[in-house]
C-alpha positions in Angstrom: 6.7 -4.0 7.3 8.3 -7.0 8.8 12.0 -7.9 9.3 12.7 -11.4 7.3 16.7 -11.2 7.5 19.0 -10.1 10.0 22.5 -9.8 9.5 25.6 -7.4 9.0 26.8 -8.9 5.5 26.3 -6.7 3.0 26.7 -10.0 0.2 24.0 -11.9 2.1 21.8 -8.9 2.1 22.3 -7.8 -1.5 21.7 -11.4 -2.8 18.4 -11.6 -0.4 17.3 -9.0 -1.6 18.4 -9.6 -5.6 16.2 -13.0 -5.1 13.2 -11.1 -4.0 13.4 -8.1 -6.8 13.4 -11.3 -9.5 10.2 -12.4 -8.3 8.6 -8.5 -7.8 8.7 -8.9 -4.2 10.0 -5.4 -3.2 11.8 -4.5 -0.3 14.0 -2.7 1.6 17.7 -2.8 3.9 16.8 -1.0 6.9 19.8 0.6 9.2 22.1 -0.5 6.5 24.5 2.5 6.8 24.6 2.6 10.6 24.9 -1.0 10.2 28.0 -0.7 8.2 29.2 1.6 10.4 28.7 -0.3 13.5 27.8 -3.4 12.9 31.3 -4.5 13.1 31.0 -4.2 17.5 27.5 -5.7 17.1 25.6 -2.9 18.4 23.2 -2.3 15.6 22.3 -5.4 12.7 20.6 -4.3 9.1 17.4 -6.0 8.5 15.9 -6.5 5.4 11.8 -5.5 5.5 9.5 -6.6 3.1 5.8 -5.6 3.1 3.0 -8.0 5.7 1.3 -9.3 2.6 4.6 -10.7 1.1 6.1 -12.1 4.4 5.3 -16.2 3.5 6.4 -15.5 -0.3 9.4 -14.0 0.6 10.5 -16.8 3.2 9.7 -19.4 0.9 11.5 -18.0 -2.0 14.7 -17.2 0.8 15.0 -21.0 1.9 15.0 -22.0 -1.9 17.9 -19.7 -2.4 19.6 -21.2 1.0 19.0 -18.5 3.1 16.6 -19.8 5.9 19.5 -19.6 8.5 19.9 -15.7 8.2 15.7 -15.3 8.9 14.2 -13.7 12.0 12.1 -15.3 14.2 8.4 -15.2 13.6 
């Protein structure tokens, strides 16, 4: 599993990760609820995971929906 977003809004996340169900990419919103909880002081960012094998598909459906600045480094 790879991190392909990093951020503490909930909208940004729900939209990445509506994009990627369209396309039957699945994935998940790891430390979303600590997140939430402490996200807000910056000591802990959710991070949407996706599996290795759809790592490239999922970037390149993320910049088409205008996401690329939210991504993780490679």
């Amino acid at each position: 599993m790879k991190a392909i977003i990093k951020t503490n809004n909930p909208v940004t996340l729900s939209y990445a990760q509506s994009v990627l169900n369209d396309h039957d990419i699945g994935s998940f919103i790891a430390d979303g609820h600590s997140g939430n909880a402490l996200g807000f002081i910056g000591l802990i960012t959710s991070r949407l995971m996706v599996i290795d094998e759809d790592v490239v598909e999922a970037r390149a459906l993320l910049t088409a929906a205008g996401l690329e600045d939210e991504f993780c480094p490679i």
